[in-house]
FIDRENLO-238686 format. One record per residue: residue number from 1; residue in one letter; chain; x, y, z of N, C-alpha, C in turn. Coordinates in pm, 1 decimal. Layout:
% residues N
i;aa;ch;n.c1;n.c2;n.c3;ca.c1;ca.c2;ca.c3;c.c1;c.c2;c.c3
NUM;A;A;X;Y;Z;X;Y;Z;X;Y;Z
...
This chain:
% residues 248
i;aa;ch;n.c1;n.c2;n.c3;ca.c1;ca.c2;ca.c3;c.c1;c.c2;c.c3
1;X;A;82.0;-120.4;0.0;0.0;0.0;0.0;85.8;126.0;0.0
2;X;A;219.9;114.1;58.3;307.2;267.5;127.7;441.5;205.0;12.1
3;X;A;444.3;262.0;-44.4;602.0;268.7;-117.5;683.3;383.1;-76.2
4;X;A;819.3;356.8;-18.7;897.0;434.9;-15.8;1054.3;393.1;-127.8
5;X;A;1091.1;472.0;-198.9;1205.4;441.5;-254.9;1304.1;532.0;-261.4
6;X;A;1460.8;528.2;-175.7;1564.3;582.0;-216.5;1489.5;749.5;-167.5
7;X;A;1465.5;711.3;-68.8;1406.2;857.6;47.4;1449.3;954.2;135.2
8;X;A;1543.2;1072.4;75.7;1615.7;1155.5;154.4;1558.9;1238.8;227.6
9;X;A;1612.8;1277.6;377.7;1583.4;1397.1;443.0;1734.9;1468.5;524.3
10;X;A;1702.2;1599.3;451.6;1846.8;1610.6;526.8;1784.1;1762.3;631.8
11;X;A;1829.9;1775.5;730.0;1843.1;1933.7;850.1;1932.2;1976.4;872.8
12;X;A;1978.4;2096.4;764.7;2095.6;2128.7;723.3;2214.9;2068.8;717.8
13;X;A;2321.3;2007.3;808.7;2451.2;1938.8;746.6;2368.9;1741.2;809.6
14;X;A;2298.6;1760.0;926.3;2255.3;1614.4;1017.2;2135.3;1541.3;864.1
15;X;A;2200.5;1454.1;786.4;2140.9;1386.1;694.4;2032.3;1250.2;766.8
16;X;A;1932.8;1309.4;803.0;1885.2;1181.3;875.5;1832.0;1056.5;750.3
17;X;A;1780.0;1092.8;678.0;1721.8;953.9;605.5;1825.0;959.6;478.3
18;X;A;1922.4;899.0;413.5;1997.5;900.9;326.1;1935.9;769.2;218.6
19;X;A;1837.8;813.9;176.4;1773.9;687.1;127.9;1763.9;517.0;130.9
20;X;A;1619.4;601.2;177.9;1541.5;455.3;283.2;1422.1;408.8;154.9
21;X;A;1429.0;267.8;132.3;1334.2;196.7;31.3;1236.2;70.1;146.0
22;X;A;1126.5;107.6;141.7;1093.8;32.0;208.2;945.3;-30.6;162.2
23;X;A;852.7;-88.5;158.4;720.3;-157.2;150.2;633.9;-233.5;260.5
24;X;A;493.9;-134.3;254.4;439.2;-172.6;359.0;290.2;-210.8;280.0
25;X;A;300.4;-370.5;268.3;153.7;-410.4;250.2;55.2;-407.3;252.0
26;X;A;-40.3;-406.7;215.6;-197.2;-370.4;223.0;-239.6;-454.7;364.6
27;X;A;-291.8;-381.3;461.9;-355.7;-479.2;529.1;-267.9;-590.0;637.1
28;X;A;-158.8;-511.3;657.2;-63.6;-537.8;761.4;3.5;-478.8;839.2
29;X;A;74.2;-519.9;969.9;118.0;-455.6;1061.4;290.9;-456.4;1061.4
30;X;A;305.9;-313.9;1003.5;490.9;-304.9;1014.3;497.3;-217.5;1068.1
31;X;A;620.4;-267.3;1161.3;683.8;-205.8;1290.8;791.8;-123.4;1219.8
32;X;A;851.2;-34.8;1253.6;956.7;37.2;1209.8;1072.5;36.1;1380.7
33;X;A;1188.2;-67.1;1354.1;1275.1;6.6;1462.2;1406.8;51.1;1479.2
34;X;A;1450.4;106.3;1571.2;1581.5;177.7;1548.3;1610.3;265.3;1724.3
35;X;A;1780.1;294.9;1686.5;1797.0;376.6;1824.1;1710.0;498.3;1824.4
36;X;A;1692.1;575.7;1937.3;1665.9;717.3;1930.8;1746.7;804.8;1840.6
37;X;A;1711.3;904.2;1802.5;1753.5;976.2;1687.6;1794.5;935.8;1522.9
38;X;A;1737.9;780.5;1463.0;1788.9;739.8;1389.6;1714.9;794.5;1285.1
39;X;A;1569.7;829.3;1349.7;1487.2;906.3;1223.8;1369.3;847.3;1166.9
40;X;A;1315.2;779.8;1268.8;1168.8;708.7;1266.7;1080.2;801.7;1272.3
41;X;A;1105.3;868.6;1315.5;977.5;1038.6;1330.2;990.8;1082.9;1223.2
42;X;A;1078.8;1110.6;1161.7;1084.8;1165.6;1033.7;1057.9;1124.1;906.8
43;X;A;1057.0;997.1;925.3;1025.1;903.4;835.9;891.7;931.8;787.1
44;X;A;814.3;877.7;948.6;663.9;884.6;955.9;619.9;1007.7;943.8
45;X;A;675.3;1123.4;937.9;645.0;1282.7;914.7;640.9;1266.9;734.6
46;X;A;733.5;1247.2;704.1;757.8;1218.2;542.2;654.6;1188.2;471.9
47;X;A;630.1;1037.1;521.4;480.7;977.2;446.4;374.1;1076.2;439.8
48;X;A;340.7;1119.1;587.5;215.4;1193.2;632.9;223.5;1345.0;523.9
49;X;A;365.4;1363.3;445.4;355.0;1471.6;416.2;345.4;1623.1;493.6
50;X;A;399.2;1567.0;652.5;381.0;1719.5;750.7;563.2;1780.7;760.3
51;X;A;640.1;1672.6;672.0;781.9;1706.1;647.5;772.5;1674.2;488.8
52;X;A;871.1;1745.6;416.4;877.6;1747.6;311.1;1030.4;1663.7;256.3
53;X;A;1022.6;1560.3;199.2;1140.0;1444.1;180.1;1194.3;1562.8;64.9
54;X;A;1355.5;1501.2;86.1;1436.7;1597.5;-33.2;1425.4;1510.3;-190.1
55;X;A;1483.9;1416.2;-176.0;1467.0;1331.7;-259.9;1420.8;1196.8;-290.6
56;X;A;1336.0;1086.9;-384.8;1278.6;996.8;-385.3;1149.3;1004.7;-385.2
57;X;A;1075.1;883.5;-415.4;915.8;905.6;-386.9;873.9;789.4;-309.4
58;X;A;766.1;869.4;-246.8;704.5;787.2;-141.8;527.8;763.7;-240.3
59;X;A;487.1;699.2;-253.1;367.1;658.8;-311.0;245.7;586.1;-197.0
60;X;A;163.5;602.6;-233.7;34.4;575.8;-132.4;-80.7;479.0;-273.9
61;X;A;-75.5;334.9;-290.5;-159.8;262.7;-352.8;-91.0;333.0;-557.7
62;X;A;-8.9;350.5;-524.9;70.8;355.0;-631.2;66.2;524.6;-687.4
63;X;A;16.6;615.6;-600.5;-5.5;759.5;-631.1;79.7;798.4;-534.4
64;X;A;191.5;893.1;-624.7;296.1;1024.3;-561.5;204.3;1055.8;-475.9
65;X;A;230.4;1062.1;-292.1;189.6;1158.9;-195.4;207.7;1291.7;-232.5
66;X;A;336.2;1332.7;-288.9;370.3;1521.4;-252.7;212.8;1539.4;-393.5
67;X;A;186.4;1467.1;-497.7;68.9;1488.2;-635.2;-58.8;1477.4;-534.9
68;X;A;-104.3;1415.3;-437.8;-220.5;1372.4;-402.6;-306.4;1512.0;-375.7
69;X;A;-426.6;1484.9;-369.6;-514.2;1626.9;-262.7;-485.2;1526.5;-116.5
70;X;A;-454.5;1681.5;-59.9;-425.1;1685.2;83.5;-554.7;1614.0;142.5
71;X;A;-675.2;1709.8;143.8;-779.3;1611.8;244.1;-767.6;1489.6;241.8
72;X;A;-808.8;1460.1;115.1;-883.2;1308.7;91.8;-764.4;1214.3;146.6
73;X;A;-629.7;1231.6;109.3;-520.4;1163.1;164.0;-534.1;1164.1;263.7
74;X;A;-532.3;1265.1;335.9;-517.5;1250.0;485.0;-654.1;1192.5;585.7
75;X;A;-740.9;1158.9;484.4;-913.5;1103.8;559.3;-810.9;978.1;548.1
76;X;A;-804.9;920.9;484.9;-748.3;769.1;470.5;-699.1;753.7;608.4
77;X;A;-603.4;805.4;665.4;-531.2;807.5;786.2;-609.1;796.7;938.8
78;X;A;-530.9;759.5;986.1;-562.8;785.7;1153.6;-390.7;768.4;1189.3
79;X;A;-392.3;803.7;1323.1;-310.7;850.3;1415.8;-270.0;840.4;1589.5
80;X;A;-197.2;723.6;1602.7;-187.5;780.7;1753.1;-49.8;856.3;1806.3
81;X;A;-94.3;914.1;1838.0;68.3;1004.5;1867.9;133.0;963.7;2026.2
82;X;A;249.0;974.3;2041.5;330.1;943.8;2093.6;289.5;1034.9;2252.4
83;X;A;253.5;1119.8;2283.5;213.2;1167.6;2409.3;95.9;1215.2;2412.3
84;X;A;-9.1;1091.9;2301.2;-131.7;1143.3;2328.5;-225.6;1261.7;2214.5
85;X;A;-112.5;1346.6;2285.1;-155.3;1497.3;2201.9;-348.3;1553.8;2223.4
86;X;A;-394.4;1490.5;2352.5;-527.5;1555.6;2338.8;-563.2;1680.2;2367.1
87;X;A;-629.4;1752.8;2342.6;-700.9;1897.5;2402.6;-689.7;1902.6;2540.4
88;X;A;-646.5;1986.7;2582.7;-680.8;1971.8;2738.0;-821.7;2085.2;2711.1
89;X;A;-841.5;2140.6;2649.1;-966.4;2219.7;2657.5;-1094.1;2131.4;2637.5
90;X;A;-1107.6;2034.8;2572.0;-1213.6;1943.3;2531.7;-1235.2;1812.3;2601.4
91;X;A;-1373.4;1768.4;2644.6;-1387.5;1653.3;2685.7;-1319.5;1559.4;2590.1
92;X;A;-1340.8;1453.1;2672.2;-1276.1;1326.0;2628.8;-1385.4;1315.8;2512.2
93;X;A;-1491.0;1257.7;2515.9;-1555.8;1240.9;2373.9;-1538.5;1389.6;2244.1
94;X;A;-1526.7;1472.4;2281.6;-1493.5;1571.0;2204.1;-1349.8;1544.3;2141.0
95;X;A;-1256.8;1497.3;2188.6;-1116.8;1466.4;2153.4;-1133.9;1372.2;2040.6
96;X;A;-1225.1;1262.3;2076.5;-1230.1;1146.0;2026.0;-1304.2;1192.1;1881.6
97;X;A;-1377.2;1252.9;1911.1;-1453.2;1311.8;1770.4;-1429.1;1467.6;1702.6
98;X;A;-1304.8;1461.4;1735.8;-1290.9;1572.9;1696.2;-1276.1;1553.5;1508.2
99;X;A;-1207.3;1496.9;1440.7;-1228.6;1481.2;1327.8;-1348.6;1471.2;1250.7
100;X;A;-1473.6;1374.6;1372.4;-1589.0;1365.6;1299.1;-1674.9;1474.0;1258.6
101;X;A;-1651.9;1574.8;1341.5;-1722.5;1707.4;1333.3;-1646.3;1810.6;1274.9
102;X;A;-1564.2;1797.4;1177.8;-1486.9;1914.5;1078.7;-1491.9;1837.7;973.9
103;X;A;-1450.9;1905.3;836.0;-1435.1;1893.2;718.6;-1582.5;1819.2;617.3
104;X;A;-1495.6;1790.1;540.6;-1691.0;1761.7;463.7;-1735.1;1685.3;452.9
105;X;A;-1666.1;1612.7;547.9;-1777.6;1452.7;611.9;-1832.3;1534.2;728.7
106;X;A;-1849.4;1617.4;765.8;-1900.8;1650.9;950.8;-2019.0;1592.3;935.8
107;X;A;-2023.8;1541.4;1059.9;-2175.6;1434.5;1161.6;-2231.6;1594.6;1242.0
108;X;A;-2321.9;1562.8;1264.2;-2392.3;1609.0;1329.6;-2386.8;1606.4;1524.0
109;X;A;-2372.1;1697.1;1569.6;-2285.5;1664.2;1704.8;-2305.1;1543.8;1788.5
110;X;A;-2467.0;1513.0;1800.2;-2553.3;1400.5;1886.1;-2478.2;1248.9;1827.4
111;X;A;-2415.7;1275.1;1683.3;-2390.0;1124.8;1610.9;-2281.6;1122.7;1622.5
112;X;A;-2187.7;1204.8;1582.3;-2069.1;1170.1;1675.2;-2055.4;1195.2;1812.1
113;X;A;-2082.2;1226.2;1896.8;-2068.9;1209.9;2028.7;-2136.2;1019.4;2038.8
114;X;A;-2219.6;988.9;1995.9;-2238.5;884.5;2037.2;-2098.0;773.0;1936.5
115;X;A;-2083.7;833.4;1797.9;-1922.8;745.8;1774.3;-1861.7;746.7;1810.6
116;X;A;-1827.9;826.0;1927.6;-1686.8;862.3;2049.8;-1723.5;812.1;2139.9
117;X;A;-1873.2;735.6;2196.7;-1865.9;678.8;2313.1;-1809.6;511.1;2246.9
118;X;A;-1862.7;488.8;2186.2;-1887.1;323.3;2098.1;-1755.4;313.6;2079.5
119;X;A;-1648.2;443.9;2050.7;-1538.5;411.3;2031.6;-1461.6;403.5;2145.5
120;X;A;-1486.6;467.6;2271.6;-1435.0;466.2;2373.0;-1455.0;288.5;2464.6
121;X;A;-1572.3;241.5;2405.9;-1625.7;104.4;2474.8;-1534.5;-19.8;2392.2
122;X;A;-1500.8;71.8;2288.7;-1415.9;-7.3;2210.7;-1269.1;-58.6;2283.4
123;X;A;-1186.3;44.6;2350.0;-1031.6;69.4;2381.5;-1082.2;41.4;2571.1
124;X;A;-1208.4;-41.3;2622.4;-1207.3;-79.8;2752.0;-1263.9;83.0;2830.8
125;X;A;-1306.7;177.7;2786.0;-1317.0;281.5;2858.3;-1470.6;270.3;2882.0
126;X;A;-1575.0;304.7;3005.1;-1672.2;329.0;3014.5;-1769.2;460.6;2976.2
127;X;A;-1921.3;488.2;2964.4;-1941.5;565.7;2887.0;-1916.6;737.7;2955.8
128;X;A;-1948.0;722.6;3079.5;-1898.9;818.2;3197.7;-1740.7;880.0;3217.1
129;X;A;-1684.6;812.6;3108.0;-1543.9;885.4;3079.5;-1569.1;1025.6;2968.1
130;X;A;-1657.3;963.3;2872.3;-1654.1;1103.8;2781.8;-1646.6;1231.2;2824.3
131;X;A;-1732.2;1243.1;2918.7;-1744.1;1413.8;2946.0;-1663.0;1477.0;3085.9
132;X;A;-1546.4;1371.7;3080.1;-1435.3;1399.5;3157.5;-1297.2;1484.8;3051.4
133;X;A;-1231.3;1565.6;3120.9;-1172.0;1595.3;3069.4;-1006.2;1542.6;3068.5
134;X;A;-876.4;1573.4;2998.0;-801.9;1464.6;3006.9;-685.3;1438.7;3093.5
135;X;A;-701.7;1611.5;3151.8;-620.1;1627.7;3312.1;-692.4;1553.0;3424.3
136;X;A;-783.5;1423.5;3413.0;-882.9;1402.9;3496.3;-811.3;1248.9;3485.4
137;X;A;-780.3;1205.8;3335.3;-717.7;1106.1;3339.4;-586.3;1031.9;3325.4
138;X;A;-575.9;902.6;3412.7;-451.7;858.3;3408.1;-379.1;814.8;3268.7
139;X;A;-240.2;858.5;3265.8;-164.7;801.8;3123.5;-229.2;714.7;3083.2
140;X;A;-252.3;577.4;3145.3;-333.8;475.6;3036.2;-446.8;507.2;2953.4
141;X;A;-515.2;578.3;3066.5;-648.9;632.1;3009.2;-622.6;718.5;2913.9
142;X;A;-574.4;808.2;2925.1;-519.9;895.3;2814.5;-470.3;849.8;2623.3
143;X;A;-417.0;734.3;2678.2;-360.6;627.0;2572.4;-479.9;581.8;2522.3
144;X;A;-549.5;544.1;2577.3;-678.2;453.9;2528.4;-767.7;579.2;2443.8
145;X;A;-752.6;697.6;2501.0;-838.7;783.1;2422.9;-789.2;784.9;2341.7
146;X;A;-678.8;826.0;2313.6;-581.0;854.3;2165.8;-622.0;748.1;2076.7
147;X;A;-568.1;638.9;2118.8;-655.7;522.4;2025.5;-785.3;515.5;2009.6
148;X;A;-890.6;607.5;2089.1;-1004.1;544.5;2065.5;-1049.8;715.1;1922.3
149;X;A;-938.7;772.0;1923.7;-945.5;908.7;1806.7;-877.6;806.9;1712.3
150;X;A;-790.1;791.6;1709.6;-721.0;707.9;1594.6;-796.8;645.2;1524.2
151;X;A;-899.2;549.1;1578.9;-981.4;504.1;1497.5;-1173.6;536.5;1465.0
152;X;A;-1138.7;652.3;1517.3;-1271.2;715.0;1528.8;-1334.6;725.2;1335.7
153;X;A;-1281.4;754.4;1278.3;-1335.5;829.0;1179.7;-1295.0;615.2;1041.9
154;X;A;-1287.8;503.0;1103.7;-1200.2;443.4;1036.5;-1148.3;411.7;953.6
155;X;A;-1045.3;475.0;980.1;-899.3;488.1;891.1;-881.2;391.2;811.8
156;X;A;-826.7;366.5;678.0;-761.6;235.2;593.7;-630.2;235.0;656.1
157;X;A;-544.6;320.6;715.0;-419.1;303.7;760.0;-428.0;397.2;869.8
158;X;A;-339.9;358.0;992.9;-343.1;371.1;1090.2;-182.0;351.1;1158.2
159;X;A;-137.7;502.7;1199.5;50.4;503.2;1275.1;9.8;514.0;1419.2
160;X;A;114.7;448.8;1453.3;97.0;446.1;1611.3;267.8;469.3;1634.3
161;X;A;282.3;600.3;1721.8;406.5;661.9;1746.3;409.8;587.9;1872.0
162;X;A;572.9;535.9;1924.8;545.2;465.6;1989.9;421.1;474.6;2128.5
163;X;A;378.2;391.6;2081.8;203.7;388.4;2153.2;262.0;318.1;2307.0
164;X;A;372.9;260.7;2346.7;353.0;243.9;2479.0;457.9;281.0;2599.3
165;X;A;524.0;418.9;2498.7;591.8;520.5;2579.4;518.5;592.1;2692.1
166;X;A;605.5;575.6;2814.3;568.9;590.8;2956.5;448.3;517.9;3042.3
167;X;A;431.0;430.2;2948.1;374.3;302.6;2997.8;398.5;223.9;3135.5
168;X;A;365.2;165.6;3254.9;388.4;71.8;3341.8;377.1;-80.6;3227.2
169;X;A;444.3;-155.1;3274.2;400.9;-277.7;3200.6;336.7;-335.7;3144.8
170;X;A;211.6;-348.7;3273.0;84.3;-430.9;3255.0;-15.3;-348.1;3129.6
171;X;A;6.2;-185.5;3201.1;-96.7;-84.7;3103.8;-49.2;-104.3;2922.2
172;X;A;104.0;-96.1;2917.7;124.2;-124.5;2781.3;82.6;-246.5;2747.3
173;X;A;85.8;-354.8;2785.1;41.4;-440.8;2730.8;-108.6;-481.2;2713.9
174;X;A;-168.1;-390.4;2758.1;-320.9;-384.2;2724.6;-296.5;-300.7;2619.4
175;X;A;-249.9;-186.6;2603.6;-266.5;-122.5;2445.2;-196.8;-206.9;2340.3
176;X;A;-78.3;-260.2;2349.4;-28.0;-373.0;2265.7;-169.4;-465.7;2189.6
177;X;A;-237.0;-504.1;2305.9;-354.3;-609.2;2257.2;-453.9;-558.1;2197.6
178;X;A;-448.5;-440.7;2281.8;-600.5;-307.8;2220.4;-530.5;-301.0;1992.0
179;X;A;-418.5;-301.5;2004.4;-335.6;-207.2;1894.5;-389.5;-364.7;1752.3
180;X;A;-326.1;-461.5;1865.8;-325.1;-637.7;1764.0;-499.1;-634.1;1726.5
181;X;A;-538.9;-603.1;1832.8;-700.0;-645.2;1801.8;-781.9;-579.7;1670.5
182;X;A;-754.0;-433.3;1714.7;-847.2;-341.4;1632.8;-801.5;-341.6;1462.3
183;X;A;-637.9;-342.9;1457.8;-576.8;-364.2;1350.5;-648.9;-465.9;1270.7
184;X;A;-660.3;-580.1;1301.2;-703.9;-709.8;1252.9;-881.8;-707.3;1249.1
185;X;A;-930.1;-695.7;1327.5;-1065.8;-633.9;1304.9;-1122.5;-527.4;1198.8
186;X;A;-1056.8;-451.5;1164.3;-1077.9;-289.6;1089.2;-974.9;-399.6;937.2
187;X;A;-912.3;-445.5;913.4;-819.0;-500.6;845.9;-745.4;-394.0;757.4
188;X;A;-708.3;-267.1;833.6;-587.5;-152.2;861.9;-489.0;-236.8;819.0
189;X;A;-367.6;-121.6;757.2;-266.7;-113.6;754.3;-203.7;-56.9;847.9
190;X;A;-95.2;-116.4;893.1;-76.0;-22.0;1024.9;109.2;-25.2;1028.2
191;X;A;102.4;115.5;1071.7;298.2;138.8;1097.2;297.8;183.1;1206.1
192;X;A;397.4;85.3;1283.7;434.3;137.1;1420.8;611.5;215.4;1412.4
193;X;A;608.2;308.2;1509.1;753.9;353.1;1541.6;784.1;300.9;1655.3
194;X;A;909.0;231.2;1711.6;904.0;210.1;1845.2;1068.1;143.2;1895.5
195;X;A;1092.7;145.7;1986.5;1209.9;81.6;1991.5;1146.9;-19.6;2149.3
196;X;A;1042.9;-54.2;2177.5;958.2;-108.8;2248.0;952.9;-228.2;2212.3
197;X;A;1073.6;-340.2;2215.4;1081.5;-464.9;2177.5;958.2;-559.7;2181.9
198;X;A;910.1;-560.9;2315.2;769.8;-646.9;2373.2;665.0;-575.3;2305.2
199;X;A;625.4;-433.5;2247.6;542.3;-415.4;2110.9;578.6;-463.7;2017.2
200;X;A;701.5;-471.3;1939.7;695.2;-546.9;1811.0;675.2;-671.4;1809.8
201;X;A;702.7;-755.7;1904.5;628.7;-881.2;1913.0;506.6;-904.0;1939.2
202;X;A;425.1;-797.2;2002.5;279.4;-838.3;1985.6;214.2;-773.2;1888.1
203;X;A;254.3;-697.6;1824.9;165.5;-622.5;1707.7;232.5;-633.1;1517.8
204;X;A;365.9;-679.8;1541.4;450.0;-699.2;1395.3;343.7;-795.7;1322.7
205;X;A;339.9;-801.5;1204.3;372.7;-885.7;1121.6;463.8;-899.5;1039.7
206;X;A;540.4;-758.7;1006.1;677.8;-704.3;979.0;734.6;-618.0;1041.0
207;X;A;898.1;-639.3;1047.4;998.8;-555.6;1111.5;1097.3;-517.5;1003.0
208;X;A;1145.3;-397.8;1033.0;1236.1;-293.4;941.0;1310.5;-244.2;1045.3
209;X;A;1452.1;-208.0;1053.6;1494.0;-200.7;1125.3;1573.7;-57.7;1056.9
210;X;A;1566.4;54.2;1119.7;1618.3;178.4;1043.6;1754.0;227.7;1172.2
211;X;A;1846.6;228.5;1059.5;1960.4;255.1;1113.1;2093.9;364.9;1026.7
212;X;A;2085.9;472.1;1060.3;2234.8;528.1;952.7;2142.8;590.3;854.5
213;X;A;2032.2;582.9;893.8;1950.7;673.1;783.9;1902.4;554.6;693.0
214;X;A;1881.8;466.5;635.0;1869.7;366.7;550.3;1779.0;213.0;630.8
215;X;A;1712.4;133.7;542.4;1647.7;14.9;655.4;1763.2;-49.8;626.9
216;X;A;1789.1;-128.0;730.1;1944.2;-236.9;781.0;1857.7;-343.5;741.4
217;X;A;1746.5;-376.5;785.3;1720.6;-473.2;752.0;1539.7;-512.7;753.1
218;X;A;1512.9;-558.7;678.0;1310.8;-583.6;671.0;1278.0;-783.4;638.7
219;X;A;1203.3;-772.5;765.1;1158.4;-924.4;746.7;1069.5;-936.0;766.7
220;X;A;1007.5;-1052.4;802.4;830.4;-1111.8;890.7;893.5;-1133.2;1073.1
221;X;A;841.0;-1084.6;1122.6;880.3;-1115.1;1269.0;935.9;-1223.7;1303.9
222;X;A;796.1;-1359.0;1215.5;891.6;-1514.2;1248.1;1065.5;-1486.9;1225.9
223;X;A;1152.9;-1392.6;1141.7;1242.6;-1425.5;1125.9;1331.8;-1290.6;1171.9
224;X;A;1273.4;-1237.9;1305.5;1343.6;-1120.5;1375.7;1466.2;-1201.4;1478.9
225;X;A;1437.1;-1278.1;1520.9;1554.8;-1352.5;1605.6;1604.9;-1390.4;1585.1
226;X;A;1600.3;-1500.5;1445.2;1736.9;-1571.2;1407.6;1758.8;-1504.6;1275.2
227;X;A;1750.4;-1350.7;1232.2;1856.5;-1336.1;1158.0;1961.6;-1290.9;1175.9
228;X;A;2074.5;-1317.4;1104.1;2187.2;-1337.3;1131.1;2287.5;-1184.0;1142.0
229;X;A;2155.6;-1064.8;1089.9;2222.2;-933.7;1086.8;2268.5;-870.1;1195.0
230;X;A;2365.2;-836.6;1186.2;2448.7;-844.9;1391.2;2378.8;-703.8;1444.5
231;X;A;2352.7;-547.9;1341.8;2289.6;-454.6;1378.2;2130.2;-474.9;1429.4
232;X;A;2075.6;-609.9;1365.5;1952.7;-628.3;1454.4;1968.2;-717.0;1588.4
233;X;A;2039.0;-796.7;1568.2;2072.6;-874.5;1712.2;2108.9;-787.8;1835.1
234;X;A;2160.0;-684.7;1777.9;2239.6;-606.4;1893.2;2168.8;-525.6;1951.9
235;X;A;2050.6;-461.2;1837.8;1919.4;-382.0;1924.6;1838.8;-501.9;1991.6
236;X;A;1783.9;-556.3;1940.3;1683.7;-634.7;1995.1;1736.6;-720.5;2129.5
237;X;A;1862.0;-721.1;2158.2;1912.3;-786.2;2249.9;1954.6;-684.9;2318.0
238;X;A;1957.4;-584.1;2355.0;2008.0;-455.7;2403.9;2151.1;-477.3;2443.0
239;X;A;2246.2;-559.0;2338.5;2341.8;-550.9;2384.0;2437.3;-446.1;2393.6
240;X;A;2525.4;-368.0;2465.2;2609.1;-238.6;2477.2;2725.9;-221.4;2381.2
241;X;A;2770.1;-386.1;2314.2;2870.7;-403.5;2208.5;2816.3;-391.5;2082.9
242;X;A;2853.2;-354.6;1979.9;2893.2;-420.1;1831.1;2893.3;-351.1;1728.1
243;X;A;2804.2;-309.3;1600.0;2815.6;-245.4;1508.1;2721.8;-141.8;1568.6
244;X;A;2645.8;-61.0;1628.6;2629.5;-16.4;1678.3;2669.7;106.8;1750.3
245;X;A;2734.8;28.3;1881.5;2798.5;105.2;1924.4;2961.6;144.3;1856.0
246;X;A;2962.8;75.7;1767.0;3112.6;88.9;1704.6;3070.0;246.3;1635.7
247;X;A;2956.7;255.3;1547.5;2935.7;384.2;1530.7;2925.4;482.2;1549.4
248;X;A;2884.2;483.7;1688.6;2867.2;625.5;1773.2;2980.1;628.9;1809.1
């Protein structure tokens, strides 16, 4: 569905993506991982078109993104962002529907407010959360709203920035399952960013591993452990030695 080929981004002399080729299937879940600063944000800024790539094309179902109309591209989408990102001015069901009520699909307020509760019953939240606001709720809860906007309006493709940053354990691994479930249900395309090992095993069906600006390496999860590429062994094993750290 997502073609990227030979995909530059440079910020002034710091070349973060030095062309990255990558393919993300119709109707599957690829993980994107890498150290901090390797340029997974930017990546996923790229596609979305909210950063502008220097060179290469990125294609969406075989159509140039930078050629597309902006709306309609971007209806396709959903989103969970990495700290949430909700209104603190707006209830929780207002957050959740905030897309449903702009642009030239808008619902009518009574119909989406009730798609923001259905979606909230969706991600484990009760209906007495909506008209709470989001300084009211805990990080998990907070998480669960984000996801329950992400798929409010539903998306054919769906990014989840790492979705279980500042997580306790147990709570990430309810969004992990919340993330496997809805994906496969909705039958989304979905790209994760994350360096959240115990997410890419519950939500991959593919791993890409972005390193030096370029993917090091892209497989099916079955074959994230025993391949033999020492730059993925060395993240995924958090080991402190090898090609890696030889770089920094």
């Amino acid at each position: 569905m997502i073609t990227l080929s030979a995909v530059t981004k440079t910020f002034g002399k710091n070349r973060v993506l030095r062309g990255v080729d990558l393919t993300i299937p119709s109707g599957q879940s690829m993980v994107i991982i890498g150290g901090s600063g390797t340029g997974k944000s930017v990546l996923l800024k790229c596609i979305l078109g909210l950063v502008q790539h220097d060179t290469g094309t990125i294609t969406l179902d075989g159509q140039d993104v930078t050629k597309a109309d902006r709306d309609a591209f971007l209806a396709r989408f959903g989103m969970l962002f990495q700290g949430g990102a909700l209104f603190d001015s707006l209830r929780v069901w207002e957050n959740v529907a905030f897309r449903l009520m702009r642009g030239p699909t808008k619902r009518p307020k009574a119909e989406a407010r009730e798609i923001a509760i259905e979606k909230l019953r969706r991600v484990g939240l009760k209906p007495e959360v909506a008209d709470l606001f989001p300084a009211e709720l805990s990080g998990g809860m907070q998480k669960r709203v984000g996801l329950a906007r992400a798929i409010a309006a539903s998306p054919e493709i769906i990014f989840f920035d790492e979705p279980t940053t500042g997580l306790d354990p147990i709570m990430a691994g309810v969004i992990n399952d919340l993330i496997r479930e809805i994906v496969t249900e909705m039958g989304a395309t979905a790209m994760t960013i994350t360096h959240d090992m115990t997410s890419v095993r519950a939500i991959a069906d593919r791993v890409a591993m972005l390193h030096d600006g370029v993917i090091q390496w892209t497989g099916p999860i079955a074959d994230l452990e025993t391949t033999p590429d020492p730059f993925v062994q060395q993240f995924i094993h958090g080991r402190a030695t090898g090609p890696i750290a030889a770089v920094r």
